[in-house]
C-alpha positions, 0 to 999 in steps of 0.5 A: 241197193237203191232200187226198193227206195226208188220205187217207193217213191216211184209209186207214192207219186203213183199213188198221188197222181191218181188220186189227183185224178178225181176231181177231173172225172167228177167234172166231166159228170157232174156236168153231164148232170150227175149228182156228187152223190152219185158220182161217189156211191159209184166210185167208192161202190165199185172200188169197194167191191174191186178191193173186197177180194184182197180184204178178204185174203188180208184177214186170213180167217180172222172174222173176230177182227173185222167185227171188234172193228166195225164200229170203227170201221161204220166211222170210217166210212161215214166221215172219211168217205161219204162226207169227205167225197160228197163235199169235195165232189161237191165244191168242184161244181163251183170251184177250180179242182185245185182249189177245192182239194186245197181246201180240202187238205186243210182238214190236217190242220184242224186235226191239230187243233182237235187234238188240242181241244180234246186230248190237251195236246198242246202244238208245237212252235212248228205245227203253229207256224205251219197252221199261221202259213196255211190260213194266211194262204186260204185268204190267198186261195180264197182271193175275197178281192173276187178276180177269181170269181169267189163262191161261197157256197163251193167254199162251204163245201170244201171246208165240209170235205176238210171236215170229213179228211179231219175226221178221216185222219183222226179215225186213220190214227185209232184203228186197231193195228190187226185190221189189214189197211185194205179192209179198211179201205174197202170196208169203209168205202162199203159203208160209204156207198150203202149209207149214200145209197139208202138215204138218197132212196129216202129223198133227202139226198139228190141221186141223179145220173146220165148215162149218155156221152159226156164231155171229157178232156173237151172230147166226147165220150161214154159216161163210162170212162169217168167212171172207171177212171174214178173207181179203178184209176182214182181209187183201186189203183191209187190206194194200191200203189200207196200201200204199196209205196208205204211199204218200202217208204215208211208211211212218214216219208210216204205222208209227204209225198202225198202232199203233191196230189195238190200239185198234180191235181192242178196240172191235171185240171189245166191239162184237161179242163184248161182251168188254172188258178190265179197266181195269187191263188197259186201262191197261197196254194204253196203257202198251204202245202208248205204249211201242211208239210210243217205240221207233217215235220213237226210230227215226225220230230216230236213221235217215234210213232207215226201220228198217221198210219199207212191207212191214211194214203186213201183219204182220197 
């Protein structure tokens, strides 16, 4: 009787820990003198492809669908893929892994006020003091006192990633409820790489990649580990088992669970990369999360729907 919850929340920890795992593989080439651009074309390219079998067999022979939907799905992968990752890949050239997913994750306290300015939404007393706990903590996070070595330029692009997750939930919460999850994902993530791909071929975008030994976990090792960890591990498998989880969860209760990618990235970067924050940056990391999960609460007190669909376990 208890076995499906157990493994729901099972595999939306699943889904978290792996998600957690991309900033640690885009590291390791981005070091080796990869280009965020690349190390997302790459990924998001081959998860895209990884997962076009299982978004064909989602449809079932319904093409009218995946066309009603492609501009959304253009969207999808413009904002919620491309920019969310390259900027986060990005940030992590300057920042601590856990840092830059922190800022990153501030993305769902602007959909709050988007919806404020755009559709009058107004928030609520929870969502408020939500947003006031995870502002006080990017002051935390940032530690403009400089013991952590503030970069305002690895800041810039994790508030663009936070920009793009914003973008990614606004569109996550509008799709056409007959387009299958996976599609999307993989749809999206197509998008994603081919767009990267032809502007980076124009020049304007820098699309450089190694393919000799890279460092990993302080070991050497062939460039083609970080990428199947970013593509199968921190994609393919990631979404999979969210989807899964969500399934058996809700994807409200899934929502939350989500929220410890921020955790896990953390361990994750400490184990491999032995980086840590601060322990005023780790405070104000928990003042975040904590701040995130009040909005996430708020939401699911004040709607009989959920304000985030199950797509939304792929914002990562």
């Amino acid at each position: 009787m208890h076995s499906r919850p157990a493994a729901g929340v099972a595999l939306a920890l699943l889904s978290a820990v792996t998600f957690a795992t991309s900033g640690t593989f885009a590291r390791s080439l981005i070091e080796a003198g990869w280009s965020a651009e690349s190390a997302v074309i790459a990924r998001v390219g081959i998860a895209a492809l990884v997962l076009a079998l299982p978004a064909l067999l989602s449809l079932r022979g319904r093409w009218h669908v995946l066309r009603s939907n492609g501009t959304a799905i253009g969207l999808f992968g413009l904002l919620g893929v491309a920019l969310a990752q390259v900027c986060f890949f990005n940030a992590v050239r300057y920042l601590p892994v856990g840092v830059a997913l922190l800022l990153e994750y501030l993305g769902i306290i602007l959909v709050v006020g988007w919806m404020w300015l755009r559709h009058g939404q107004r928030p609520r007393r929870l969502t408020v003091a939500g947003a006031v706990a995870a502002l006080a903590g990017l002051v935390f996070v940032l530690d403009l006192a400089g013991t952590a070595g503030f970069d305002p330029v690895g800041v810039l692009w994790g508030l663009g990633a936070a920009f793009g997750l914003a973008g990614y939930f606004v569109l996550a919460g509008r799709v056409d409820p007959r387009l299958p999850s996976v599609a999307l994902a993989s749809g999206g993530m197509a998008v994603g790489a081919a767009v990267l791909l032809l502007i980076g071929l124009t020049g304007l975008l820098p699309l450089h990649a190694t393919f000799g030994a890279v460092t990993f976990a302080g070991q050497r090792t062939s460039w083609l580990l970080p990428i199947a960890g970013l593509s199968l591990v921190a994609a393919v498998v990631a979404y999979l088992s969210g989807v899964a989880g969500t399934r058996i969860l809700g994807p409200r209760l899934s929502s939350f669970l989500g929220l410890t990618e921020v955790l896990f990235a953390v361990l994750i970067a400490w184990l491999f990369l032995n980086e840590l924050p601060t322990g005023w940056q780790l405070f104000g990391g928990a003042l975040i999360v904590a701040g995130v999960a009040l909005v996430r609460l708020d939401e699911l007190r004040g709607a009989p729907v959920p304000a985030t669909p199950e797509p939304a376990l792929a914002a990562r």
